[in-house]
C-alpha positions in Angstrom: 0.0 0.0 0.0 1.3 3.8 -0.9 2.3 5.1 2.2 0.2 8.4 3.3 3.5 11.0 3.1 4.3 9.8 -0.6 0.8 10.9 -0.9 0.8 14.0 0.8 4.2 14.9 -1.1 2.7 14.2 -4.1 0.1 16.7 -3.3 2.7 19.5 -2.3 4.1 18.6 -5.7 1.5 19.3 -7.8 0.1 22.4 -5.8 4.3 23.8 -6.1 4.0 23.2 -10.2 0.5 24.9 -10.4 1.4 27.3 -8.3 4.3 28.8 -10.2 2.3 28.0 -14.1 -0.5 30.8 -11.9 2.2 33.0 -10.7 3.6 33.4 -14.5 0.5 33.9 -16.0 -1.0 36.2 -13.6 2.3 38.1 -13.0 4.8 37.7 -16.0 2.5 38.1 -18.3 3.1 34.3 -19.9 0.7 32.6 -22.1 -1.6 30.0 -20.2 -0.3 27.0 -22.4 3.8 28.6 -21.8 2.5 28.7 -18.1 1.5 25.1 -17.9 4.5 24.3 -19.8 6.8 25.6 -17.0 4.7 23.9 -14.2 4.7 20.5 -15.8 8.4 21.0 -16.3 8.2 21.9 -12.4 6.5 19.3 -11.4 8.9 16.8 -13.2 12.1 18.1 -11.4 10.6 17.4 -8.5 9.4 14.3 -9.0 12.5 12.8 -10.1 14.2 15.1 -7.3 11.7 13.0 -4.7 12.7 9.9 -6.6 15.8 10.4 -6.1 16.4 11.7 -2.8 14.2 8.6 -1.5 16.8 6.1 -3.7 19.2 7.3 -1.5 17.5 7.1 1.3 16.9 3.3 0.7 20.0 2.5 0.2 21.5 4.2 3.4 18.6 1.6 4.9 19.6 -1.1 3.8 23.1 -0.5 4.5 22.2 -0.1 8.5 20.3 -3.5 7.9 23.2 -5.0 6.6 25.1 -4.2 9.0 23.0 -5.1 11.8 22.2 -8.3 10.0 26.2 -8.9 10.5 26.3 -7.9 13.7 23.8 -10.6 14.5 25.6 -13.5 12.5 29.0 -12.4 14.3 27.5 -13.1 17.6 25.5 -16.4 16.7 28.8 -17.5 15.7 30.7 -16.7 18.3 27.7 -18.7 20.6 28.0 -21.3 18.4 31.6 -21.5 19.2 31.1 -21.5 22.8 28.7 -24.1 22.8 31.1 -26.0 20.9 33.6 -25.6 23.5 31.1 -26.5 25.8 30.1 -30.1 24.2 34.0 -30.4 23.5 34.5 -30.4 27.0 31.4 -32.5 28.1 32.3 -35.4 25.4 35.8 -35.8 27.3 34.1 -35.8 30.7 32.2 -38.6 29.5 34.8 -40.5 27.7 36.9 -40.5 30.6 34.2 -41.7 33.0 33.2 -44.6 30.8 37.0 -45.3 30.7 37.4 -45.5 34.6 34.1 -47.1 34.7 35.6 -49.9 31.9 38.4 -49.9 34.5 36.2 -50.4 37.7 34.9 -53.1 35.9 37.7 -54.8 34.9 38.9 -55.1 38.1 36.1 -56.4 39.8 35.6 -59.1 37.1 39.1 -60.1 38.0 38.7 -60.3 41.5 35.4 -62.5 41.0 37.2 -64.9 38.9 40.2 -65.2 41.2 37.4 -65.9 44.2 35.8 -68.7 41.4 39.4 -70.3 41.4 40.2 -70.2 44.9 36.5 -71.6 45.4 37.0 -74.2 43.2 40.7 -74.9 44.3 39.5 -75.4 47.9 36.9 -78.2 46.6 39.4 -79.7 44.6 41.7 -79.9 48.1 38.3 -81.2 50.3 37.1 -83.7 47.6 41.3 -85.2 48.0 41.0 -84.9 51.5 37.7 -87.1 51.3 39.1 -89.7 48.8 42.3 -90.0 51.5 39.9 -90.5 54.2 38.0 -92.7 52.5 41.0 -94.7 51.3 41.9 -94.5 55.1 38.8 -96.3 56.5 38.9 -99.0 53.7 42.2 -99.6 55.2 40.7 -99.7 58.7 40.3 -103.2 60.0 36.6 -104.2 59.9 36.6 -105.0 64.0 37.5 -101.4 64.5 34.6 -100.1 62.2 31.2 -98.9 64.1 28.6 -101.1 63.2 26.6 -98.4 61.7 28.2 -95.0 60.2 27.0 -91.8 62.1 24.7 -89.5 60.3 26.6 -86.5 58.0 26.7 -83.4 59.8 25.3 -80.1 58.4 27.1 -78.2 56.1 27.9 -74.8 58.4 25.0 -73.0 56.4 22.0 -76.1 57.2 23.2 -77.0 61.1 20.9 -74.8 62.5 17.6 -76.6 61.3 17.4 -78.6 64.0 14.3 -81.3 64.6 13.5 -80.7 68.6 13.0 -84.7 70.2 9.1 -84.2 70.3 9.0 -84.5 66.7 11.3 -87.4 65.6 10.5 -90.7 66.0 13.2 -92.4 67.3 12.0 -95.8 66.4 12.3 -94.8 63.0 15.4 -93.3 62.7 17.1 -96.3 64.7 15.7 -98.4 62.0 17.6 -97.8 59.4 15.5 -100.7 57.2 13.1 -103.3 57.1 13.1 -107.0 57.0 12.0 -108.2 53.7 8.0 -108.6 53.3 6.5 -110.7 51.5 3.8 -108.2 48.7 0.5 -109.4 51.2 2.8 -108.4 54.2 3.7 -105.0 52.5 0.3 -104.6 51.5 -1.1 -105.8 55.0 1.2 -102.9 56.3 0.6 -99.8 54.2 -3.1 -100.3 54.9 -2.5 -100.4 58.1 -0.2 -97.5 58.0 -2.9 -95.1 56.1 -5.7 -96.3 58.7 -3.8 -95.3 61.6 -2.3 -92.5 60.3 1.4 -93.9 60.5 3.0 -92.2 57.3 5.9 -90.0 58.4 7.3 -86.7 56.3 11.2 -86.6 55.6 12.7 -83.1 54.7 15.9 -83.1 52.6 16.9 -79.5 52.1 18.0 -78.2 48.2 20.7 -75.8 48.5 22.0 -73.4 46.1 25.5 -73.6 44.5 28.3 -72.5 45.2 27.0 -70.9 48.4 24.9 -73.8 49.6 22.0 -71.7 51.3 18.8 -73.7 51.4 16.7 -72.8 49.0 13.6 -76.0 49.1 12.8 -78.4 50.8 11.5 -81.8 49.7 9.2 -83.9 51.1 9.8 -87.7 51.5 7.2 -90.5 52.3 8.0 -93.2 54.5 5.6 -95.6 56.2 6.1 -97.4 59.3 4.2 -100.6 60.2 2.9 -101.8 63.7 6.7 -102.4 64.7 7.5 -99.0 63.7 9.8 -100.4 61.1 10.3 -98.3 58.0 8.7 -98.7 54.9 10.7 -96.3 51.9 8.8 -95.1 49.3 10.3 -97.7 46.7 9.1 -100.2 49.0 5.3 -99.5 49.2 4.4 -97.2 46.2 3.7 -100.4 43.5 2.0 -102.3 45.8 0.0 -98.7 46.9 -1.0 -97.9 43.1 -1.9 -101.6 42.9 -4.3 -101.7 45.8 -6.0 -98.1 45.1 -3.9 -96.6 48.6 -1.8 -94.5 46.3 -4.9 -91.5 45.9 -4.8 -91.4 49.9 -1.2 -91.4 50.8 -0.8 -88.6 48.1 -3.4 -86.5 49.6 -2.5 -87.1 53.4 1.1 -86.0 52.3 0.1 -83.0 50.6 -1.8 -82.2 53.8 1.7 -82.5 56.1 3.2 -80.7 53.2 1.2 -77.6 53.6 1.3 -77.3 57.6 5.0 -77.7 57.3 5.6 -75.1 54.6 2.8 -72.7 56.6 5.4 -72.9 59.5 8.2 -72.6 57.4 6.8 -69.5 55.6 6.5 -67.9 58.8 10.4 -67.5 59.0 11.3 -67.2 55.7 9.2 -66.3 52.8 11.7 -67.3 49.8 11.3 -71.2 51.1 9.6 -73.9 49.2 8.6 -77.1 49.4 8.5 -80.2 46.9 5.6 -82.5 47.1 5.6 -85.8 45.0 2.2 -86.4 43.0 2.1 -90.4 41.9 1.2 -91.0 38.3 -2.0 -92.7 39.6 -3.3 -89.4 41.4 -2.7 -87.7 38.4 -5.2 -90.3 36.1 -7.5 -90.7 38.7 -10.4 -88.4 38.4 -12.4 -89.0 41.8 -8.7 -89.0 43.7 -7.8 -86.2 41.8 -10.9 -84.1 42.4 -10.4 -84.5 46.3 -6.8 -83.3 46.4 -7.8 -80.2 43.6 -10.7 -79.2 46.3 -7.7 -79.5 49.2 -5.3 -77.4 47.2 -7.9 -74.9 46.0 -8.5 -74.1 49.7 -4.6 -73.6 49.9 -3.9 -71.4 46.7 -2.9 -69.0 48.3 0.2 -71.1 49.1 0.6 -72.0 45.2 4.1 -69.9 44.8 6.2 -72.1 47.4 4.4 -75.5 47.1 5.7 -77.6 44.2 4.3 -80.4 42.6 6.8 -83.4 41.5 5.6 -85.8 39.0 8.4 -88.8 37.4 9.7 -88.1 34.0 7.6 -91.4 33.1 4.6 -89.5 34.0 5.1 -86.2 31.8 6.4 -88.7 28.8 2.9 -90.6 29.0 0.3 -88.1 29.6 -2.9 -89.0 28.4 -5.9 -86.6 28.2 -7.5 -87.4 31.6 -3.8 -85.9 33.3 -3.3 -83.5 30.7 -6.7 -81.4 31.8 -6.0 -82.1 35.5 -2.3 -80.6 34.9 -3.9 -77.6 33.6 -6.3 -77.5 36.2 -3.6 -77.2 38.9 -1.2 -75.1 36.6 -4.4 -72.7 36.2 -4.6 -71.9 40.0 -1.1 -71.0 40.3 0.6 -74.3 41.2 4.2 -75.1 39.6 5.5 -79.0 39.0 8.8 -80.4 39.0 10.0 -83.6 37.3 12.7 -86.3 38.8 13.7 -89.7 38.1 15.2 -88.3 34.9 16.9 -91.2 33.0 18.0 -89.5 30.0 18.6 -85.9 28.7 15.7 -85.9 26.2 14.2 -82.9 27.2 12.1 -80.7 25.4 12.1 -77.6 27.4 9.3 -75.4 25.5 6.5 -78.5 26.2 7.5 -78.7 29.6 7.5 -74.8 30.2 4.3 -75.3 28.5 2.7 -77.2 31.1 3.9 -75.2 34.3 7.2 -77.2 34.9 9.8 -74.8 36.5 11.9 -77.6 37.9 13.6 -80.6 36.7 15.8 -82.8 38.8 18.7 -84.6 37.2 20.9 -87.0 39.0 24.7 -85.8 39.5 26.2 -89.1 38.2 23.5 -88.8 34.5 24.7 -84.9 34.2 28.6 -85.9 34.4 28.7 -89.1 32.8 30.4 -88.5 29.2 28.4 -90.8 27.5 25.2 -88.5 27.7 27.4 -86.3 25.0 26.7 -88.5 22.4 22.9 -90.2 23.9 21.5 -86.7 23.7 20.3 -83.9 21.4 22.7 -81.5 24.2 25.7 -81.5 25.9 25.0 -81.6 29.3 26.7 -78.8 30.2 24.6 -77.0 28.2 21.8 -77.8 29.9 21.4 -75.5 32.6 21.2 -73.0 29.9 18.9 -74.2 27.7 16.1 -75.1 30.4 16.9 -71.2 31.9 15.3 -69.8 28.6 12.0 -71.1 29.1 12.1 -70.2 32.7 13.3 -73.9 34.2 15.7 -74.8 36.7 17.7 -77.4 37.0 18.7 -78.6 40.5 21.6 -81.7 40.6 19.9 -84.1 43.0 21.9 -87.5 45.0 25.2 -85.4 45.3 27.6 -87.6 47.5 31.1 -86.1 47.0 32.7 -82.5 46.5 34.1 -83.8 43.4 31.0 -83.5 42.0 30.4 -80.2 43.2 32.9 -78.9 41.5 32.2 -80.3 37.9 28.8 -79.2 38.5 29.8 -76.0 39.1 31.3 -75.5 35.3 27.7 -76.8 34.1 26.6 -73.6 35.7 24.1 -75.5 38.0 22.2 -73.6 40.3 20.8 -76.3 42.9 21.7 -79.1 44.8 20.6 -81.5 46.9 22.3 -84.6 48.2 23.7 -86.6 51.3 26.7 -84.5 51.1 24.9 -81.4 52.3 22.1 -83.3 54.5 20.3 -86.8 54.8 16.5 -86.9 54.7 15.5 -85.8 58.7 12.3 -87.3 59.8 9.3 -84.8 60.8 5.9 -85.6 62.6 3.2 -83.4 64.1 2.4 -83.8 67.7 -0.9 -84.3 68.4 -2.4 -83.4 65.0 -5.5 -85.2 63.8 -4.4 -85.2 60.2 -5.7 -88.4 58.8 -5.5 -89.5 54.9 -9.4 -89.1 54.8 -10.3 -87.2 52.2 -12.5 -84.5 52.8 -15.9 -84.1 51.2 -17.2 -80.9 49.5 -19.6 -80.1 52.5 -16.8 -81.0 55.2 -14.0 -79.1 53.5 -14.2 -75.9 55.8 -14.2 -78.1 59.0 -11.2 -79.9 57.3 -9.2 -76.8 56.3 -9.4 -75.7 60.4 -8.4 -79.1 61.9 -5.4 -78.3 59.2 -4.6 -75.1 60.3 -4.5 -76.5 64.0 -2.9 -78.9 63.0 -0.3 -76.8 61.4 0.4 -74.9 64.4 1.5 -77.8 66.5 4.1 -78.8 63.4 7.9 -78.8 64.7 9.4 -75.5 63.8 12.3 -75.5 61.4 15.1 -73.3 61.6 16.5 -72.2 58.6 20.2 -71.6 58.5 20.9 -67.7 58.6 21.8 -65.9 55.7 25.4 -65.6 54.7 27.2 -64.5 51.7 29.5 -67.0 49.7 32.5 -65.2 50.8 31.7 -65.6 54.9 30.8 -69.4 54.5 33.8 -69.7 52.6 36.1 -67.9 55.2 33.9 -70.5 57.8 35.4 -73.3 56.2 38.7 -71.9 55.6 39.3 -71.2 59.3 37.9 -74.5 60.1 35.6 -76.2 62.8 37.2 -73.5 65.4 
């Protein structure tokens, strides 16, 4: 738009030009057209004298803007500089804290290898120490052997879960074995043993590796019959599944096994127990049904309680077990599987189902045949079962020697004579029997539980130490 003073000087301009064509007419005595002649001429000289004068003017403008504009750039470079500076100095800052850092690192990596070493040099010295004293008492003559050998103590970390006398039945543990029955005499005695409620618990503990804390405990049936002579669960279970008693045992030990772990929970919450689950529970539907309604009531418990099933089991699942697996595996419960014979394992089926734990024998895991046997090197094992979420726990560890080679395979679990026999449990006074409740009685049933579980034995568990104190333990020795 024209700007309203190059209007008004316009204006001026032509009223200057008219003005002086009048004054020479009027005055000087000039011809009108001579008179307009000398104002248009006028009028021209001062427009191109405006035009002009305003060129000028424009370009002592834009000059000012120019220089302004190169003030500007000077000092958004210079700022640009300085920031530069700036992120120089930051980038070295960091550089040389991720180097220390690398450093730090470093170093502590090579401290926690030189602790590995030293851990696994000291097993390598107990295990020789344990093959001299072992070829020390086969050189013992046999009159000046005990007729039994004592019980293994503790490892340092397990000697403080101690069974108080109310709770162990001495019979029992005096008896290291029964006399050979005859199949009616073993049947004659495990009915007799789930009638009167004579089926004792066991608790082996499964430590972790290398710092052997307990981590689980697992639960192992024995029956004793009217001479309170022990019956072990290879003894009794075949002739239990063939007689039908195998649906009742099950559930009266999954009853002990909850008041145990209730107790145990109440000292430490990162404990666990393993139940076993025979293969005949699992295909029953009536047996089954009871012990779902039991553990329904106890689902709450689901996280710590694990269900063990044989690898037979999981490798011959039919659709009866299949839905009753899911059923448990639905309400939170996690299984286990043992009596592994082989390394044919297909971890993404199992993890599939809900199994989080499976339990290899020390002596199948080292024995270099399994190399060529199975799809995996054993060592590899450990691994592989980790990526679906599996553990694997070395079970029937009887020597440091095998400690050690399991720790290469990068096993996490243990559980063995070596770090504790089997210790006998039994409530006082409870009124658990192997009845199994119905649906209308189950409240009443759940509460004579809960007493029950109250009068269970507390177990202490071993207090927490670190790898590094247990090791200094068993470097200063029993002192």
């Amino acid at each position: 738009m024209i700007r309203i003073s190059t209007i008004f000087i316009a204006i001026c301009m032509v009223l200057v030009a008219a003005s002086l064509g009048l004054i020479l007419y009027s005055m000087a005595g000039i011809s009108g057209s001579e008179s307009a002649i000398v104002a248009l001429t006028a009028l021209t000289f001062l427009i191109l004298y405006n035009a002009v004068s305003m060129r000028l003017r424009d370009r002592t403008d834009v000059g000012g803007q120019i220089a302004d504009l190169s003030r500007g750039t000077a000092d958004l470079a210079r700022q640009v500089a300085e920031f530069g500076r700036r992120l120089a100095a930051v980038e070295g800052r960091v550089v040389s804290a991720n180097s220390a850092g690398a450093d730090r690192i470093q170093a502590v990596v090579g401290e926690i290898n030189e602790l590995g070493s030293l851990v696994k040099q000291l097993a390598t010295t107990v295990a020789t120490h344990e093959d001299q004293l072992a070829a020390a008492s086969a050189a013992t003559p046999p009159a000046a052997r005990p007729e039994h050998d004592p019980p293994k103590p503790l490892p340092d970390e397990d000697r403080s879960v101690v069974l108080p006398p109310t709770v162990v039945a001495p019979k029992a543990v005096t008896t290291n074995s029964a006399p050979s029955h005859s199949q009616t005499q073993v049947l004659a005695a495990v009915r007799n043993a789930v009638e009167e409620n004579r089926i004792d618990i066991y608790l082996q503990p499964m430590v972790t590796l290398p710092q052997r804390k307990v981590r689980f405990y697992e639960a192992v049936t024995r029956l004793r019959d009217e001479r309170d002579q022990i019956l072990a669960a290879e003894d009794f279970i075949a002739v239990a599944e063939v007689a039908g008693l195998i649906g009742r045992i099950d559930h009266m030990v999954m009853l002990r096994c909850v008041q145990v772990l209730r107790r145990l929970l109440v000292r430490n919450k990162d404990v666990g127990v393993f139940c076993n689950v025979a293969a005949a529970t699992l295909a029953s539907t009536a047996t089954f049904s009871q012990c779902l309604d039991f553990l329904e009531a106890n689902r709450a418990l689901a996280p710590s309680l694990v269900l063990e099933f044989k690898q037979a089991t999981f490798r011959n699942l039919g659709p009866t077990e299949i839905e009753h697996l899911a059923a448990l595996a639905q309400r939170g419960y996690r299984f286990s599987i043992d009596h592994v014979t082989d390394l044919r394992i297909e971890p993404r089926e199992l993890a599939d189902r809900g199994v989080r734990y499976i339990k290899v024998p020390a002596a199948l895991l080292l024995d270099p045949k399994q190399t060529s046997t199975s799809d995996i090197h054993p060592s590899d094992l450990s691994d592989l079962l980790g990526r679906f979420g599996i553990d694997l726990i070395a079970e029937r560890i009887e020597g440091e020697r095998a400690v050690v080679d399991l720790l290469d395979y990068d096993v996490r679990f243990g559980q063995g004579f070596l770090f504790a026999p089997p210790r006998p449990l039994r409530p006082e006074g409870a009124s658990a029997n192997g009845g199994a409740p119905s649906t209308k009685g189950q409240e009443s049933r759940i509460a004579e539980s809960e007493a029950a579980s109250v009068e269970v034995a507390a177990i202490d568990l071993p207090a927490r130490a670190s790898g590094n104190a247990a090791l200094a333990r068993r470097l200063g020795g029993p002192g």
